[in-house]
N, C-alpha and C positions, 0 to 999 in steps of 0.2 A: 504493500500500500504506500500512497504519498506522504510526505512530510505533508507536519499542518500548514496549512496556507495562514500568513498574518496579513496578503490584499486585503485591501478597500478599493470600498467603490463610490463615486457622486450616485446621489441616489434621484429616481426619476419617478413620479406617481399619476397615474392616470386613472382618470373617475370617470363614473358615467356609464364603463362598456355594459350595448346587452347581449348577452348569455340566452341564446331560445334552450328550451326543453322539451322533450320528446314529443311535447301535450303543446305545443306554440307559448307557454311564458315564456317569462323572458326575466332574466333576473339582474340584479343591478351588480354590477363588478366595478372592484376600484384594486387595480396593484401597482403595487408596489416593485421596484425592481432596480438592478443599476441603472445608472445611465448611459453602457454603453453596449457596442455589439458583442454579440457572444449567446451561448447556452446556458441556460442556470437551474440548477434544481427546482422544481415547484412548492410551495407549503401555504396549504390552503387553510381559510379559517372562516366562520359562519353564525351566523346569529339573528336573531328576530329585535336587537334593543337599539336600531338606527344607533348604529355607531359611522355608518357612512354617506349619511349624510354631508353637505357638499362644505360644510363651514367646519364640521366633525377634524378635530386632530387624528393623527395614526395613533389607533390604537389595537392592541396591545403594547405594550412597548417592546417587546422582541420583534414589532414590526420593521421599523426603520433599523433596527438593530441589524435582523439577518440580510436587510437588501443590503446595507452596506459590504455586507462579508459575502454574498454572491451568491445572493438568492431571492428568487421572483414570489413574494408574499401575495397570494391570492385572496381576495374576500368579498364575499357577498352575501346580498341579503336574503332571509329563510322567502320563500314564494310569499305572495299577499302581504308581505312587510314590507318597510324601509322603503326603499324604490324600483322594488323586481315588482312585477306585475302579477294577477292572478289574485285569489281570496283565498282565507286561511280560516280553516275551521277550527282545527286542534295544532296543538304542539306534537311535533316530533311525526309528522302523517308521514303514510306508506311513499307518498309522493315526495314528501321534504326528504324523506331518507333516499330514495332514487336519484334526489339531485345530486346529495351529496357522492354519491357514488359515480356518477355521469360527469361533476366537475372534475372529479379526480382524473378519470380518461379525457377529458376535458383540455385542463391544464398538458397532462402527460402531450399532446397530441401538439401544441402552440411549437410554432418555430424556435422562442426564445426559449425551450424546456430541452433539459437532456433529457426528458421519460420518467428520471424520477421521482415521485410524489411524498410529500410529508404532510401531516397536518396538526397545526398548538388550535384549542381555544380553552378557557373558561368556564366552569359551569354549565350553562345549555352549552356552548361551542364546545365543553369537554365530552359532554354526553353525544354529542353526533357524531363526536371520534368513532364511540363504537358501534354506533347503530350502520357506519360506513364502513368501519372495519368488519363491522360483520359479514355484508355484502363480498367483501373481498375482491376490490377491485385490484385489478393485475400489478399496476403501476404503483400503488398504495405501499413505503415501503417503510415505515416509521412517522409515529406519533406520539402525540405529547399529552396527555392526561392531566389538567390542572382542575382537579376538585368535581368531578365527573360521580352521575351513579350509573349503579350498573343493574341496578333493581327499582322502576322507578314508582312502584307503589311501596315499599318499604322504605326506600332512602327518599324519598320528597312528599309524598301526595301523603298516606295513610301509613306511617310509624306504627310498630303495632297493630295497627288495624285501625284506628283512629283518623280522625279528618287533621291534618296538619292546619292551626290557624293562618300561620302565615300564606298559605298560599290564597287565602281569602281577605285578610288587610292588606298584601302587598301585589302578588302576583298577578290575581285579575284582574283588582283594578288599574292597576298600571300594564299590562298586555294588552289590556281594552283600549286605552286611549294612544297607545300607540299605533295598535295593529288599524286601528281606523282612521287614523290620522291620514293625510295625503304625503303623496310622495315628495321628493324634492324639485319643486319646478326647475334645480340649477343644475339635476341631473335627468331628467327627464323631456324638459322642451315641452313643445307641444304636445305629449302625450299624456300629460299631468290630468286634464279632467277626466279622461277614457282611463286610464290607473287608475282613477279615487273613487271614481262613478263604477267600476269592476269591484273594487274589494267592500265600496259601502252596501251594495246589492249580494252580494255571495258572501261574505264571513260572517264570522259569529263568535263571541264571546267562548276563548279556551275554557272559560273555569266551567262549561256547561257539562263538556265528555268529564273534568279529573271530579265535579259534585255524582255524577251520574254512575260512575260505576265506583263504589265504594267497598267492594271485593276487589282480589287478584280473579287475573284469571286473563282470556288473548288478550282484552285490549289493552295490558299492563305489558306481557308478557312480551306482546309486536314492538313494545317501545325500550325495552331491555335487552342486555347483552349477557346475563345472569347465568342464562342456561345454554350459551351457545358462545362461549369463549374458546372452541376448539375450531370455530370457525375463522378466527381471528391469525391471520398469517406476518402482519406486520411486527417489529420490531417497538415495543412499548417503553412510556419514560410518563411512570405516576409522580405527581409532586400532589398536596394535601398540606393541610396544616391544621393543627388538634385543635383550634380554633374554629373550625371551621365545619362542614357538615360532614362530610363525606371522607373519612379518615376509615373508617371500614368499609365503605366500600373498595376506596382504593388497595388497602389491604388485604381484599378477600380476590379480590382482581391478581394481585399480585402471588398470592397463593393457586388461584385456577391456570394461568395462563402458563402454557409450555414453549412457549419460543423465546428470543433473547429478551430481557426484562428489565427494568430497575425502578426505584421505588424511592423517594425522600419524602418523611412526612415533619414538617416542621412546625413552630409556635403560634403562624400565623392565622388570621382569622380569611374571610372570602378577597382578596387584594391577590394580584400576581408577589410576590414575595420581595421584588426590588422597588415597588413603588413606595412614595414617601407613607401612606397612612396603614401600610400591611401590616398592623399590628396584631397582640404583644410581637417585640422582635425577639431574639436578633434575628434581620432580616439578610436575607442574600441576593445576590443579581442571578436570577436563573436566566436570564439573558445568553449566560455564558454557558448555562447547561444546555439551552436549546441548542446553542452555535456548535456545541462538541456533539452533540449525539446526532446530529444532521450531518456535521462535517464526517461522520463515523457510515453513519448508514445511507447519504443519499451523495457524497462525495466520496466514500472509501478513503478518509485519510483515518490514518491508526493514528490517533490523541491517545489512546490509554484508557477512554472512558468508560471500556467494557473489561478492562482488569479492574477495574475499582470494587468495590463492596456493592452487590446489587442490591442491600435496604441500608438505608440510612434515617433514623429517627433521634428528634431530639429531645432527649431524657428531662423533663421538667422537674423544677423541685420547689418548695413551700415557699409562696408569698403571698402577702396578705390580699384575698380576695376583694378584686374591685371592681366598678362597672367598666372603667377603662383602666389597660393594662399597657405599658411603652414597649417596657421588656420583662421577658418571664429567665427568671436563673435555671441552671442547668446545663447539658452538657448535650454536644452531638454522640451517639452512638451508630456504630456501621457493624453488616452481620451480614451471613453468607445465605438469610433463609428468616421466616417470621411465622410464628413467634422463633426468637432464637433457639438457638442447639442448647444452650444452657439454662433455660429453664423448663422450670415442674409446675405441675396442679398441687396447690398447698388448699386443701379444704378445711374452713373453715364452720362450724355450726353455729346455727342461730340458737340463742340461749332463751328460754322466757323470763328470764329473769335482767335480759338488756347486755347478755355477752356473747363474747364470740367464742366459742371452745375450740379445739383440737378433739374431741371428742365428741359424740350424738349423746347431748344431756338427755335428762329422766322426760319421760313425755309432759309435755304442757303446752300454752299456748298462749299467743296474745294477740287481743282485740283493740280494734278501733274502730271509731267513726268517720265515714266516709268524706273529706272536706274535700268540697271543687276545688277549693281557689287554693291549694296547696301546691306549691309552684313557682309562688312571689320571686324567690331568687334567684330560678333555674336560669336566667339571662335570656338572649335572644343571641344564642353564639351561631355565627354564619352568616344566613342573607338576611336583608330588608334594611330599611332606610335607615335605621339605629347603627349601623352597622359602621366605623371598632366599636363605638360602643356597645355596650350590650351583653359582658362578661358576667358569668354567675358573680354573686355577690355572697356572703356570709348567709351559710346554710342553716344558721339556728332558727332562723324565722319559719324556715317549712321542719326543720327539726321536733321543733315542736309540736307538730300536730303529725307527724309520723313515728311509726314502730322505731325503735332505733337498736340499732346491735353494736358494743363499742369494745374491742378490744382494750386491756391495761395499756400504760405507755410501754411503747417500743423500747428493749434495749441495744437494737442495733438499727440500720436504715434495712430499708424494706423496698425494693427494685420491683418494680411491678414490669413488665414488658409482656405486651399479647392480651386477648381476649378473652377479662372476666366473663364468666358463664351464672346465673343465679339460680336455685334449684330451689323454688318454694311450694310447698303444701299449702293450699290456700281455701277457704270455704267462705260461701259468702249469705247475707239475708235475703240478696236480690238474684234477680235471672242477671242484671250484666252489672260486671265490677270490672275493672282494670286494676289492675296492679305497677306500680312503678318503683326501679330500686336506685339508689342513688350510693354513690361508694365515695364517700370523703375522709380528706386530711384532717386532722383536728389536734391544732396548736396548744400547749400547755394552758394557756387561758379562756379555751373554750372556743376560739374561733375557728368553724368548720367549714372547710373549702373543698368544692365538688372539684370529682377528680376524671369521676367517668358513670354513668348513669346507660339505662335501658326500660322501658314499658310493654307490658302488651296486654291488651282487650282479652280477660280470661276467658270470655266466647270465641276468641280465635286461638284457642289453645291448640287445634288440630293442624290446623288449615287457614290460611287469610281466604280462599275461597269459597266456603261455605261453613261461615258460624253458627255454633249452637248454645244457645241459652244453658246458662247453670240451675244444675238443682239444688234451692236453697238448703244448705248445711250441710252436703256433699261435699269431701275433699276430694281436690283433685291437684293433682301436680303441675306446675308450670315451670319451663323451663325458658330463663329471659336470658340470651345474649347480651352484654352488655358493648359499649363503645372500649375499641381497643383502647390501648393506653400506653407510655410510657413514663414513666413519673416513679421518684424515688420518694417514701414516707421517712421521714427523719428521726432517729433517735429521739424519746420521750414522746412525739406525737403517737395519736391514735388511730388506728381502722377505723371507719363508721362505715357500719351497711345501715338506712335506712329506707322504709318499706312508706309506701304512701298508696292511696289510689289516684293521684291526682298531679299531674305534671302540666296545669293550665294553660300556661304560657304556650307549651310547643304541639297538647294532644287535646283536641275536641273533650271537655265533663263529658261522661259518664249520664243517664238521668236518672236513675233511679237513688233516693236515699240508701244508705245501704249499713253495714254492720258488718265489716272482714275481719276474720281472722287469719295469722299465720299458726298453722300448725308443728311443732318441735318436737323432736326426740327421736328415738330408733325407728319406731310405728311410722313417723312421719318427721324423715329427716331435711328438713330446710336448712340450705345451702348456702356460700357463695365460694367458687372454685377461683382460684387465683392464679394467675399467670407469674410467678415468683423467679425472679430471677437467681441462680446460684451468688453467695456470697464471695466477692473476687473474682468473678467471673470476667474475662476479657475479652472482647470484642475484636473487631479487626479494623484498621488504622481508617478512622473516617477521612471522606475527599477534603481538599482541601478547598472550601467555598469562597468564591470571592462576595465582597459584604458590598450591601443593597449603594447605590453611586448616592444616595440620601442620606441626610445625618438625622438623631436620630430625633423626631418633632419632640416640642413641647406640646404637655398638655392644649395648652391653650391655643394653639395651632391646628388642633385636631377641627374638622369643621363640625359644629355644635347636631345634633337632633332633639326632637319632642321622645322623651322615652319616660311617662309615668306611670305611675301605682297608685291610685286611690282609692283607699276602703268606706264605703258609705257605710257609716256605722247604723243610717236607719235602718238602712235594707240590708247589710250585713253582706253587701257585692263590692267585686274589687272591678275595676274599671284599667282597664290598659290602656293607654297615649299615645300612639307613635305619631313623629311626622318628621319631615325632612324637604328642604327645598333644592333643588340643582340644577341649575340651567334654567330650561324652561319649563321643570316640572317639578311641581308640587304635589306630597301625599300627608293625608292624616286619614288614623284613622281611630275608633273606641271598640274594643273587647271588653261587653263588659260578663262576670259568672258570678251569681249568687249561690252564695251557701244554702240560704233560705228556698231556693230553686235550683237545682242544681240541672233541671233540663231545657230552663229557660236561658241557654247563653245565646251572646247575638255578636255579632260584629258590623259596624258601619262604616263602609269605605272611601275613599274617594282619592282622586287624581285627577289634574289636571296637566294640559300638555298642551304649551303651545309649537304649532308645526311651525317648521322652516317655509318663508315666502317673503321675497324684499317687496312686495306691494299690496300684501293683505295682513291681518289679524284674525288669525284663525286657530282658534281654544277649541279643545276637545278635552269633556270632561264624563272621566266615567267614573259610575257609583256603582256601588254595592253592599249589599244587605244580605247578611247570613245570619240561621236563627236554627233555634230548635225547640221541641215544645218535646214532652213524654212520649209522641207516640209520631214525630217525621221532622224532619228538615226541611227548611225551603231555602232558597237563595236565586235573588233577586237582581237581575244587571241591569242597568240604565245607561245608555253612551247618550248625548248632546253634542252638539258640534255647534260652533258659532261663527261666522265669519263678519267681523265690522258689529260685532255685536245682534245679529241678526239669525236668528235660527237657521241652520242649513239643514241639520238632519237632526232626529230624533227615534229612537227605537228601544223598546223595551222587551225582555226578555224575563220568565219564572218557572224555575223549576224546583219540585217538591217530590221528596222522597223517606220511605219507611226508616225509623233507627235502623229497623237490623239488626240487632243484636248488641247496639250499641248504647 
């Protein structure tokens, strides 16, 4: 193979190109490339959130990064968004995934392409990584995985079985008014009213298909890579940050896949990792990792990057939980395999008497009352507008109204690496309980910091496909995966497993009152299985990362959001705040969940969006209302569009559906 190349290149950008598809769209293209003659790898990238819009800077920042180092950065917008033409029903359609696979031969196919194909995005641009890798297109020859699921009713939509709030404060309504918005007349021309008058007639509010099927089952299963990662022939590069959502998924990705692989999961929360606000840091420039594993797989230059340690995670350790974190202490670890060679399952039992044994104490048990709003702390770690902030905060406040299991102080540190597993005995008064465990650090003085958590709908104890109602005062076993982990527990702190039904923040209450108990003892052994690392255990020599080109912000530099908690002590409901301004869009929105009701939560949404056009004013705002009552769901979208102040379009959509089991 060649030496590494250290050219540059002036770099050249052209917007505007349209792209047809098999079906006559035509989709909007903007790349990126040197500015001079010659052939250059391709590496594409995709998204529905008008990033290419014609005023829009390049973004990602490995954008401008890799054209300059000799490479043609491809991007367009998903069908019926941005300014590709067509109407968009759902996220992630059999058709969006077709294009991606069509761009890839696409690109391969352009004069300026040597053939071979790459592709980085984001979040949605991580997740089409694989729904195109799946396909297996020829010329597909390495990708970049930054924060991606690969399960997309378990890692985004329905957690447990449960309705994810955020994708109803933040997702729809912010989807809605961009997906209806018009295109950019500065890349579109005259074809601008024929675009908007296409996608205001044919589209429809995403959040209708993720409210409507609130099972697994194909139409989850058509949007995942879960069960068909042997389909997957490209060469992979997961980055994650425990921050952040998707830190098992990427993980369990990197344990199915059998071609060449690597994996870093680090501090950060949903940010590419060199950007100034990717916080907690320390952060790094993976700018530098893309340009080596491209340079490896779509140039053949041997950098080294596939001798290095294929998982690299960085070992967290105790500081005081807060809603915003700069940087979290700790250390990089690298290892040849996850969970590493060097750790054991260390089980632990739940005591009823509030410990944790090494042995299955005498049978007993302990009860509680079911509290919705138990959750206050949990943060909003990952997406939505709160977002760094939104860090768990000091666990005593839901500690309290959960079971709690607490080990004596530690006499030595306690290396956790890999996925805690929870094995609970649980019986409940009602037909639907959920159960939630939460695994915290807890300081000599009482301060308890979440470390790694998991829930699940004890109706979906079999199956997310078809739940069954519990019979009250029936034990029955649940088995809760929790969020992998690495994090060391320090001498004198303590383990906390804490048992709740209620994680409000991130899982649809529960409606029915209820009375759970955890069952204990040999008859009915509740768990929690640890991923312990051996003591002294050594790793293997972490890469050496070059740090984010950003120093590292002040507090006060972070840009501010709406993120509050207020408890109406009449009603005895807690009311959630978010909002956030940027750009030309504004979101707020109120979660509010009564104790007093615990089936009556609702959420009210709203976004506004002004589109790009140098000689109109045109606001497109969309609402939403989500609700639930003892015995269905409704939820409720509304888009408005205004131009000059002046109604242009108006359309209302309602759909309502059974708990289920929930």
């Amino acid at each position: 193979m060649a030496e590494r190349s250290v050219q540059t290149y002036p770099v050249q950008i052209v917007k505007g190109l349209r792209v047809p598809m098999r079906d006559g769209v035509e989709l909007n293209v903007r790349i990126t490339r040197p500015a001079v003659e010659g052939r250059f790898p391709a590496v594409l990238e995709y998204n529905p959130y008008r990033r290419l819009d014609h005023a829009q800077p390049s973004f990602p920042p490995a954008v401008q990064y890799l054209a300059q180092h000799g490479y043609a950065v491809v991007q367009f917008d998903v069908r019926g968004t941005g300014s590709s033409s067509g109407a968009s029903l759902d996220a992630y359609s059999d058709d969006e995934q077709q294009d991606g696979h069509d761009m890839v031969e696409w690109a391969a196919r352009q004069a300026w392409c040597t053939g071979a194909v790459g592709m980085i995005g984001k979040s949605y641009g991580a997740t089409v990584q694989w729904q195109v890798a799946g396909k297996a297109p020829p010329h597909l020859k390495a990708i970049i995985v930054r924060s991606g699921s690969n399960d997309m009713y378990e890692d985004t939509a329905y957690p447990g079985g449960c309705r994810r709030p955020w994708r109803f404060e933040f997702f729809a309504p912010n989807m809605n008014a961009y997906n209806f918005a018009p295109p950019d007349p500065a890349l579109v021309g005259a074809h601008w009213s024929r675009i908007w008058d296409e996608r205001l007639e044919g589209s429809a509010p995403w959040s209708l298909e993720i409210f409507r099927h609130d099972t697994d089952g194909d139409y989850w299963r058509g949007k995942s890579i879960k069960d068909n990662f042997g389909k997957v022939g490209c060469a992979v590069y997961l980055i994650e940050g425990w921050a952040d959502w998707y830190a098992n998924a990427e993980l369990e990705a990197f344990r199915q896949l059998k071609g060449p692989k690597k994996v870093v999961i680090g501090p950060w929360g949903h940010y590419y990792p060199e950007e100034k606000f990717a916080l907690p840091g320390p952060r790094i420039d993976t700018r530098v990792e893309y340009l080596r594993w491209f340079d490896y797989w779509l140039k053949g230059i041997d950098n080294g990057i596939m001798d290095e340690p294929p998982v690299t995670v960085f070992v967290r350790q105790w500081q005081q939980p807060a809603l915003l974190s700069l940087n979290e202490p700790g250390h990089w670890h690298a290892d040849s395999q996850w969970p590493p060679a060097a750790t054991r399952t260390e089980t632990r039992y739940l005591e009823p008497g509030g410990g944790l044994g090494r042995q299955a104490p005498a049978d007993g048990q302990v009860s509680y009352d079911y509290r919705p709003t138990v959750g206050m702390a949990s943060g909003r770690v990952g997406l939505g507008s709160t977002s760094p902030w939104g860090m768990p905060i000091d666990q005593r406040v839901d500690d309290a109204y959960s079971a709690c299991f607490t080990t004596p102080p530690l006499d030595r540190t306690m290396s956790l690496l890999g996925r805690p597993e929870a094995v609970l005995h649980v019986s409940s008064s009602a037909e639907v309980a959920y159960f939630h465990v939460r695994i915290c650090d807890v300081a000599p003085d009482g301060t308890s910091r979440l470390i790694s958590h998991g829930g699940c709908l004890a109706t979906h104890r079999e199956t997310h496909d078809r739940p069954t109602p519990l019979e009250p005062g029936t034990v029955y076993e649940l088995r809760l995966k929790l969020r992998d982990l690495a994090y060391e527990i320090a001498p004198s702190h303590r383990l906390r497993i804490a048992v709740s039904s209620a994680d409000f923040q991130n899982a649809w209450p529960t409606g029915m009152r209820a009375r759970n108990t955890i069952h204990c003892g040999a008859a009915h052994p509740s768990r929690i299985e640890l991923p312990i690392m051996a003591p002294h255990a050594a790793g293997l020599p972490p890469p050496a990362f070059q740090a984010s080109p950003h120093p590292v912000p002040s507090v006060a530099e972070v840009p501010r959001a709406t993120y509050t908690l207020t408890h109406d002590l009449v009603r005895d409901a807690v009311v959630c705040t978010l909002g956030a301004a940027d750009g030309g869009t504004t979101r707020r929105s109120e979660y509010t969940v009564s104790n007093q009701d615990p089936a009556g939560a609702s959420i009210i949404a709203e976004v506004r969006y002004r589109a790009p056009h140098p000689h109109m004013n045109i606001e497109v705002q969309s609402s939403c209302q989500t609700s639930s009552t003892a015995t269905e769901f409704t939820h409720a979208v509304q888009v408005c569009i205004r131009i000059e102040d002046r109604l242009h379009f108006h359309k209302r959509w309602m759909e309502s559906a059974p708990r289920n089991c929930a």
